[in-house]
Structure formats: structure tokens, C-alpha cells
N, C-alpha and C positions, 0 to 999 in steps of 0.2 A: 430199536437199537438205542441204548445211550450210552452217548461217549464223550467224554471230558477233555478237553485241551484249556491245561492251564497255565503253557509260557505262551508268552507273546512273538508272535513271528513264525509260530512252530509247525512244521506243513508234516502232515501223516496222511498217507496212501492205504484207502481199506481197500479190499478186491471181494467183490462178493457176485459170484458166477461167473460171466465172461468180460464182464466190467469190470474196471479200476477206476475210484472215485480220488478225488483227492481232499483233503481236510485244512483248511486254513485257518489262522487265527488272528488276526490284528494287535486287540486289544487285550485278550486272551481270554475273552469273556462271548464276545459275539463269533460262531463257527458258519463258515463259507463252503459251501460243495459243490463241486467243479469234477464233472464226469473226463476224463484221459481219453481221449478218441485214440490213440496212440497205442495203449496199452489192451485196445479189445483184444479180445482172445478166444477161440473153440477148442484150441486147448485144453484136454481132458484134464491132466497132471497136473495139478497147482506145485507139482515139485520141481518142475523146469519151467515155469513161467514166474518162481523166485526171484530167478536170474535177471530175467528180461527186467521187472518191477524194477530188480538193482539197478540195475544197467542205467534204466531211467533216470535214475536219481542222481547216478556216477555225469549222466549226460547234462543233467541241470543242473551241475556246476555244487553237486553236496561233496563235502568231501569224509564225511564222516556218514555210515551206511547200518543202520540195523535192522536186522531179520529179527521176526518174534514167531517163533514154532514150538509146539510138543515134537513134531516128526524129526527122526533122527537121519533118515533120510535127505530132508534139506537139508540139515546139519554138514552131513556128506557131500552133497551136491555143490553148496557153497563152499567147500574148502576144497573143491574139485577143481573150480572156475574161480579161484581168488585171484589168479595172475591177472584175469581179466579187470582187476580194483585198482590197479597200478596207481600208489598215490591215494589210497583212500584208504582211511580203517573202519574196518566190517568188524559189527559186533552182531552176536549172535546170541540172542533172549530167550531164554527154555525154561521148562519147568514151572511150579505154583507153590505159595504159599511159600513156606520155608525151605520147597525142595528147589525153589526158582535161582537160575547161573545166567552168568552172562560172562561168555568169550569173545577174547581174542581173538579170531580169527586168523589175523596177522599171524601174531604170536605161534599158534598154533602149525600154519602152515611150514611156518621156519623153523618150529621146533624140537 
């Protein structure tokens, strides 16, 4: 796996099987991995355990929340459970290359 974190301060949460690792950067140069005991999961669906990821993040105090998916599915699911963001804006990152969007979520919900 390689993965780039180039602002300083910037915390990103990969989930790969029933773990959720977390991603830190200081400096923005040296990267920190820090396994989520919180976020285990046997959870089949990576599509409702979206949520929970968000949730997380809503809980340590992020107030700003992005999902990055092709599935249209989560796309659904998180505008399903937005009420649950109260106070937070949820963007939502889809698509590649030229065809790549990023929503609103907010916006959307109310729109």
C-alpha cells in the first residue's frame, strides 16, 4: 500500500477487513499507524459500517466529515442517516479521473 499524507495535522482512517487503522501526520512528511480498537468489526457490509467510521469521527470532535466511495449505495445510506451529523458537514467523494464529484451532503439532504 502506498499512501501520501501531505498537510500537516491531517488524520485519515483506512478500514481494511474488520479493522480500522488510523493515519497521522505531524510534520506532514513522517506517517503514524494507530490501529481503532473501537472500530473492530465482523460486520460483513462495509456499507453500514460507513456510518459507524463517521460516527467516530463526528465523536472526536471533527466537524467537517468525508466519505470517499464508487458505491452508490453508501452514497444512499449516508444521506439516509445525515440527521445523525447534526452540526457537521458531510462531503461525499465519488467517481475517478475527470468523472470524480464531491457533495454536499448537507445541501443535498435539504434540497
Amino acid at each position: 500500500m502506498n499512501m501520501q499524507i501531505n498537510e500537516r495535522g491531517r488524520k485519515v482512517i483506512l478500514v481494511c477487513e474488520e479493522e480500522a487503522f488510523q493515519f497521522t501526520t505531524r510534520d506532514g512528511e513522517t506517517i503514524e499507524k494507530t490501529l481503532i480498537e473501537d472500530l473492530k468489526s465482523t460486520q460483513d457490509e462495509i456499507d453500514t459500517r460507513v456510518i459507524m467510521y463517521a460516527l467516530y469521527k463526528k465523536e472526536q470532535g471533527n466537524n467537517t466529515i468525508q466519505i470517499r466511495s464508487l458505491d452508490s449505495d453508501i452514497f444512499c445510506i449516508s444521506l439516509y442517516y445525515i440527521q445523525l451529523f447534526d452540526g457537521c458537514k458531510i462531503l461525499f467523494d465519488t467517481g475517478a479521473g475527470n468523472h470524480r464529484k464531491l457533495f454536499y451532503m448537507n445541501d443535498v439532504a435539504t434540497g
